[in-house]
Z-matrix of the N, CA and C atoms (Angstrom, degrees):
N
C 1 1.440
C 2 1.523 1 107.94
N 3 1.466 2 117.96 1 138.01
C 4 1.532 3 122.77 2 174.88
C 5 1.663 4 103.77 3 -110.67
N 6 1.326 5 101.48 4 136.47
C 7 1.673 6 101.44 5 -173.39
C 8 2.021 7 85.50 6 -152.72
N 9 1.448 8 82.14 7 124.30
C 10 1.373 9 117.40 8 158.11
C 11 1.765 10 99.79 9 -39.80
N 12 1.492 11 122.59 10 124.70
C 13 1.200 12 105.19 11 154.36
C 14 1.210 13 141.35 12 -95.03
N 15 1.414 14 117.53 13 14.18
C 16 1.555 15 132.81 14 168.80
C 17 1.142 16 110.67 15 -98.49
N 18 1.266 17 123.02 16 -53.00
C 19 1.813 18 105.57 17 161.85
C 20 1.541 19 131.77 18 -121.55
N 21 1.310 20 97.16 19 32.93
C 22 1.288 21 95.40 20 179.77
C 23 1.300 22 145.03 21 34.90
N 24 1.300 23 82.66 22 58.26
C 25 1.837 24 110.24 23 -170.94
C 26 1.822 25 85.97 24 -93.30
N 27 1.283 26 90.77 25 139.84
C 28 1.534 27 102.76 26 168.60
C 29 1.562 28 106.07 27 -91.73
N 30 1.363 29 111.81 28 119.71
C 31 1.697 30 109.65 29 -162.44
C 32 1.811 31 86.05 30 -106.64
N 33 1.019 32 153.78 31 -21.49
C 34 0.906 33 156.63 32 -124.05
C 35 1.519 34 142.87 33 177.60
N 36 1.368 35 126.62 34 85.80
C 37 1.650 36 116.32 35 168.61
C 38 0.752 37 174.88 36 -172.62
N 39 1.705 38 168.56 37 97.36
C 40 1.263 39 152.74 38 -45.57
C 41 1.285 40 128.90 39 -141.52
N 42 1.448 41 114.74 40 116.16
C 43 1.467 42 80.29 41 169.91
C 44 1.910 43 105.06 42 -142.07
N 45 1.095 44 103.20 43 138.70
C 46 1.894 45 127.44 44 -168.64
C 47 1.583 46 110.38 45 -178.06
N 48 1.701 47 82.06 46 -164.30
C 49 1.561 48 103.50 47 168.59
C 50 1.710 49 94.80 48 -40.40
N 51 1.439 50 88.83 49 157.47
C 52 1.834 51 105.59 50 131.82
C 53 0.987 52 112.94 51 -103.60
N 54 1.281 53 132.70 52 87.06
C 55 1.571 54 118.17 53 146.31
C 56 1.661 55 98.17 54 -146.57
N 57 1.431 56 93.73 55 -143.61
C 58 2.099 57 107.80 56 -161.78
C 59 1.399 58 109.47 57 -63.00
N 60 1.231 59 115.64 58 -37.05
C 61 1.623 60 98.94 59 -169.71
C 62 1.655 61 115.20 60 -94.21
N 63 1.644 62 109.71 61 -11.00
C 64 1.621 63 113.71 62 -179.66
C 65 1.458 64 95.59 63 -84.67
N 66 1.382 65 131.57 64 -33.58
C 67 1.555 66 125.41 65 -170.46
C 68 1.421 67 95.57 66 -96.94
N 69 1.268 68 156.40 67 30.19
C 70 1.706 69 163.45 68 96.25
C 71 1.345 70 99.40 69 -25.19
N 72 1.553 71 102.52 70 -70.46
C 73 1.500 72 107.62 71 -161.29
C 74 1.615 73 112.30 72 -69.96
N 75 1.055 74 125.69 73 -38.84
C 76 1.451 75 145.47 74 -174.56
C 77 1.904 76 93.98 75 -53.17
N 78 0.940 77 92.38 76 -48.56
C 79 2.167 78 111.73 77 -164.69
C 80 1.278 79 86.40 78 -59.30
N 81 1.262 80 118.15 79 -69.93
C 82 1.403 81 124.47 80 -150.35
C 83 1.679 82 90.41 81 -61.92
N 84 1.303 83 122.35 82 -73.78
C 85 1.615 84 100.67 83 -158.70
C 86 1.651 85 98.69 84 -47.58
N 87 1.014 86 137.94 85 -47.24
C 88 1.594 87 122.79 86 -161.65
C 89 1.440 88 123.56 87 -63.05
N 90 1.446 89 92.54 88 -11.37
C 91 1.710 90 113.22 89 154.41
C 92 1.753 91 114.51 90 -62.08
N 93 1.361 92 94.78 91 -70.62
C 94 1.600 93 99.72 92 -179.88
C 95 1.176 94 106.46 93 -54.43
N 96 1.598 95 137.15 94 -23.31
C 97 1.375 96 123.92 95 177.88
C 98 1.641 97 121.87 96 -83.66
N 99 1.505 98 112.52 97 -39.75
C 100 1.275 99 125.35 98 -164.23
C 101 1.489 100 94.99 99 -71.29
N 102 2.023 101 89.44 100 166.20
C 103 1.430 102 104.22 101 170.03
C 104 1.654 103 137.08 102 -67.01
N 105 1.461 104 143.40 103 170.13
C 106 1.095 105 109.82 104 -159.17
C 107 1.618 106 89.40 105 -104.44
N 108 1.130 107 123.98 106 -1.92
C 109 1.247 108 139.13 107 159.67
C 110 1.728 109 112.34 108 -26.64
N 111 0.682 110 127.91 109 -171.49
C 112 1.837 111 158.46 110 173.53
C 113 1.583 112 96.24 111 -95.07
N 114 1.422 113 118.68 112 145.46
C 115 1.321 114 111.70 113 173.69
C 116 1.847 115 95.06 114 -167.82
N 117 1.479 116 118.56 115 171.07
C 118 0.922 117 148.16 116 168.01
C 119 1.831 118 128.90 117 -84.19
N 120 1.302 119 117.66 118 113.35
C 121 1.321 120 98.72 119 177.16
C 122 1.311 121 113.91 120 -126.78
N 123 1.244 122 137.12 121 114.17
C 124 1.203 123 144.68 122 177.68
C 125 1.430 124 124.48 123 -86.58
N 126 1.055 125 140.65 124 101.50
C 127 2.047 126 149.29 125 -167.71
C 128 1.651 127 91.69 126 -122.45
N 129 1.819 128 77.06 127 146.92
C 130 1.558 129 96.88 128 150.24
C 131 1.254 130 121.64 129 -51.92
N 132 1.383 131 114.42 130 -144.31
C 133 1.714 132 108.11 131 -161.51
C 134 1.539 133 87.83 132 -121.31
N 135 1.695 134 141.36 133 -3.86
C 136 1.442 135 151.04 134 -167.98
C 137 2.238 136 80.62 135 -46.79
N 138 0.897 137 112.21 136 153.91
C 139 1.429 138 129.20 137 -166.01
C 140 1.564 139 105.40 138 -114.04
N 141 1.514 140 114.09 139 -9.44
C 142 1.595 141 106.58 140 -167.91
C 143 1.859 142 84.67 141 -114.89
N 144 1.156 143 128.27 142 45.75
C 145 0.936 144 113.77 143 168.61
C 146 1.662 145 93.38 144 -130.14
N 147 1.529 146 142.67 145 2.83
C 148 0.839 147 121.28 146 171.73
C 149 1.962 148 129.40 147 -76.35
N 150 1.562 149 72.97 148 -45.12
C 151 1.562 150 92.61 149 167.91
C 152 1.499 151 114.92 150 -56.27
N 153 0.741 152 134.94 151 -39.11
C 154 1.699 153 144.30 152 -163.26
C 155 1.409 154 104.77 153 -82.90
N 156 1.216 155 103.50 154 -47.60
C 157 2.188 156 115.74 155 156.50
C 158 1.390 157 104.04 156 -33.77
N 159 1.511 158 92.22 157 -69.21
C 160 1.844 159 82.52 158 -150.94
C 161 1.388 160 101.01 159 -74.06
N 162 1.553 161 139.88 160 -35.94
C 163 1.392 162 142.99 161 -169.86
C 164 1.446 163 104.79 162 -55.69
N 165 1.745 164 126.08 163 -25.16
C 166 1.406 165 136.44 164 -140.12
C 167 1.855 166 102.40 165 -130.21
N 168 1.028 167 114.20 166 -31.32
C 169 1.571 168 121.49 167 -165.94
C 170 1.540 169 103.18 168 -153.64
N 171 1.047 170 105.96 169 50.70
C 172 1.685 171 113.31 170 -171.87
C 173 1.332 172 97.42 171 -80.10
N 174 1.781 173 117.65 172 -25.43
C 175 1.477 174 104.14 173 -150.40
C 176 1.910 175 105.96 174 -107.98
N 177 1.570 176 114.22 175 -4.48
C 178 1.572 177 125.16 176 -164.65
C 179 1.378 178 92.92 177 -142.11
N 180 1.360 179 142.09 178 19.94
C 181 1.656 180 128.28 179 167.35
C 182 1.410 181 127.26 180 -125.18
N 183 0.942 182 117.97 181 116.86
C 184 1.618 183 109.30 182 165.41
C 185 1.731 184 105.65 183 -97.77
N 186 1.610 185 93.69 184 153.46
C 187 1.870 186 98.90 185 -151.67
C 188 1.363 187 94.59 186 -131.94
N 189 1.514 188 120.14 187 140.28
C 190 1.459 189 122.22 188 162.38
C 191 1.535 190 98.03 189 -157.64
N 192 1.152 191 102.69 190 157.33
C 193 1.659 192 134.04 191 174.34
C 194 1.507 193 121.40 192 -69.10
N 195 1.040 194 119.62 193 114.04
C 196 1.823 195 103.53 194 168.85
C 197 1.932 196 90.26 195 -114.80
N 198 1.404 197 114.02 196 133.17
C 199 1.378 198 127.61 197 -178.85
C 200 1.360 199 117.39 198 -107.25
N 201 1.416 200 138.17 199 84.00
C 202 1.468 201 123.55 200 -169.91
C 203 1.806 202 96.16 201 -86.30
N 204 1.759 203 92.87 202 143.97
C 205 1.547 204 112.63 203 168.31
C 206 1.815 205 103.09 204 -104.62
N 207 1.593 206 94.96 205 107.36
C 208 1.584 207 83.92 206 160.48
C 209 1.471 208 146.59 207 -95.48
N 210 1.113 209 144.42 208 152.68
C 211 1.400 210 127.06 209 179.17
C 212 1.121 211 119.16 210 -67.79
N 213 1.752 212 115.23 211 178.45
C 214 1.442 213 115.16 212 -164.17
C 215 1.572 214 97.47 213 -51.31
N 216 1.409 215 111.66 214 165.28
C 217 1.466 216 128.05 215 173.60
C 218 1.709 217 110.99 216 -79.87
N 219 1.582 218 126.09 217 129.50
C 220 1.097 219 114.28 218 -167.58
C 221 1.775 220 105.38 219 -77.18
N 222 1.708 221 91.44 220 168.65
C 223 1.077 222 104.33 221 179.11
C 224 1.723 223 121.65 222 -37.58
N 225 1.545 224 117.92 223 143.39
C 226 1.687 225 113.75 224 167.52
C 227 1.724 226 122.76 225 5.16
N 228 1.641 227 89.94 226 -85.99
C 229 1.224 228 115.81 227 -177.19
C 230 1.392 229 143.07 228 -78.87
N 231 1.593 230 89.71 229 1.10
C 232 1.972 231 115.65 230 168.65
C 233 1.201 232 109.69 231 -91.01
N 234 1.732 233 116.00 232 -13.04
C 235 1.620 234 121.85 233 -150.61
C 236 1.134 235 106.09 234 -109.11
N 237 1.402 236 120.12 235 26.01
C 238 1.892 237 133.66 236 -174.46
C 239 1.400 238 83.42 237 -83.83
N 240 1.569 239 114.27 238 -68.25
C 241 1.177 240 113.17 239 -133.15
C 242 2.327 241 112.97 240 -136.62
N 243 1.822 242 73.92 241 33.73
C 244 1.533 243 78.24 242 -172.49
C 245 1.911 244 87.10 243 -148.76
N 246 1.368 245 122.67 244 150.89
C 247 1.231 246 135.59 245 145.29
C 248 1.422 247 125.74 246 -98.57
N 249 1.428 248 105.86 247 162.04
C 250 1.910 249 115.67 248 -153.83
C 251 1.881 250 85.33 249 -80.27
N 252 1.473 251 105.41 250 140.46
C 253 1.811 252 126.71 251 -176.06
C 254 1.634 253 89.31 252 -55.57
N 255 1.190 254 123.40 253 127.63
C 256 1.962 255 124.62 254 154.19
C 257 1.533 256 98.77 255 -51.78
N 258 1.769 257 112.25 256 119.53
C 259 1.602 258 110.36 257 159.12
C 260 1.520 259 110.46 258 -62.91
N 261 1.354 260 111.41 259 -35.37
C 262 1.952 261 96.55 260 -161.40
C 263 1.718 262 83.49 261 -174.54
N 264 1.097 263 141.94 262 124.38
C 265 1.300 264 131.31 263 116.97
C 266 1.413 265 138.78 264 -75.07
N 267 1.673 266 109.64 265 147.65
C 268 1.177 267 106.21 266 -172.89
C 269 1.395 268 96.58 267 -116.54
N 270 1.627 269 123.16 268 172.33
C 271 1.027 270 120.44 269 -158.98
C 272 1.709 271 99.29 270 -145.30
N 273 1.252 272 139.97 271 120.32
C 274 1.205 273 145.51 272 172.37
C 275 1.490 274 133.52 273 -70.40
N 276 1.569 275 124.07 274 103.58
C 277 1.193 276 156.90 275 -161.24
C 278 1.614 277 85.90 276 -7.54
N 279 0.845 278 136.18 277 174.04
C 280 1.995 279 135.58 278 168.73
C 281 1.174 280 97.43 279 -134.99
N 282 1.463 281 103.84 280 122.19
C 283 1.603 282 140.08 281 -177.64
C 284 1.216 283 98.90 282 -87.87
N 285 1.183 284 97.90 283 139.80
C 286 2.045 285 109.52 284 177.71
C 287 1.961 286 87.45 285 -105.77
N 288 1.542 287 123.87 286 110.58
C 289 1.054 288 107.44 287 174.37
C 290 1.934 289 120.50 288 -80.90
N 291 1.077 290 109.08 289 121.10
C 292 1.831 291 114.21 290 -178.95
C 293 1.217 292 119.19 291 13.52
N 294 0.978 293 126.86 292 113.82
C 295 1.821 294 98.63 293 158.99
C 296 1.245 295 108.54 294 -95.57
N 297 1.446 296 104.29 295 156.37
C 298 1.560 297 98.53 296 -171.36
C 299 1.760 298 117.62 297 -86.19
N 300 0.959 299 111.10 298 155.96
C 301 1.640 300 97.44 299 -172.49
C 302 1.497 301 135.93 300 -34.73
N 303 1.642 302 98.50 301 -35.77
C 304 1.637 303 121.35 302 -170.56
C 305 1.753 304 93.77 303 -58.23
N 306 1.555 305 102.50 304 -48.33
C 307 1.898 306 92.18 305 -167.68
C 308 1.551 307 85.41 306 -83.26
N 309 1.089 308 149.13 307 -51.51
C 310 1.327 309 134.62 308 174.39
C 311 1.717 310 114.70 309 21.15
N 312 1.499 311 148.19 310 107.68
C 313 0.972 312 141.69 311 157.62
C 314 1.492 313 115.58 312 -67.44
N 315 1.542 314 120.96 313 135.93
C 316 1.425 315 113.62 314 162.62
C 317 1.690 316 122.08 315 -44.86
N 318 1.274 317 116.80 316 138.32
C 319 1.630 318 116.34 317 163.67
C 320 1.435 319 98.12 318 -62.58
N 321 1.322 320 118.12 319 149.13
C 322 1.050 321 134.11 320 170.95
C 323 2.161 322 110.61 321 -97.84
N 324 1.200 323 113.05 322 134.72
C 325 1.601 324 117.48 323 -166.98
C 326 1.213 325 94.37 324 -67.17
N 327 1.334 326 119.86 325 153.55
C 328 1.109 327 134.48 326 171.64
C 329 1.705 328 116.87 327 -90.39
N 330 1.376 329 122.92 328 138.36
C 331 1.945 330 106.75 329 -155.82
C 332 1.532 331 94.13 330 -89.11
N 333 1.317 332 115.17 331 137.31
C 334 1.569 333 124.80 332 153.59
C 335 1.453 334 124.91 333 -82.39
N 336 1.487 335 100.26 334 143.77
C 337 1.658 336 77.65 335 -170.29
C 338 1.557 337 86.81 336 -135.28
């Protein structure tokens, strides 16, 4: 699921496999949904979503990882209706992927005075 984090607009969402060709398809609508603006994308640590980024939103996204580590899984009968506490997530530096020259904005001159 893709959700706006200011208003929590559901821009986006999926449901299949996890793997390469459901997170293709997943990318692409959040393309047709998102702004044409510059934007932020934050994923788990799933690995087939990087590629699909840059092939899909190469030209309006900057992309980084947030990775949660969870603790052991609780017991059987605790594990109906509870998930294991996050020890620590770490989160991966956020890559501005290229833009390619064509969207490239001119630098603007700097004024002499």
């Amino acid at each position: 699921m893709a959700i706006e984090r200011k208003s929590k607009l559901i821009l986006n969402f999926g449901i299949g496999r996890r793997g390469q060709a459901t997170t293709d398809i997943f990318i692409e609508g959040l393309r047709a949904a998102a702004s044409k603006q510059r934007f932020q994308i934050t994923t788990d640590g799933f690995q087939s979503r990087k590629p699909a980024i840059t092939t899909t939103l190469s030209n309006r996204c900057n992309f980084s990882q947030l990775i949660k580590v969870y603790a052991q899984a609780p017991l059987r009968e605790q594990r109906r209706n509870s998930t294991p506490d996050v020890t620590y997530a770490e989160r991966s530096q956020p890559w501005q992927i290229p833009i390619p020259r064509r969207f490239a904005r001119p630098m603007q001159s700097a004024k002499t005075s």
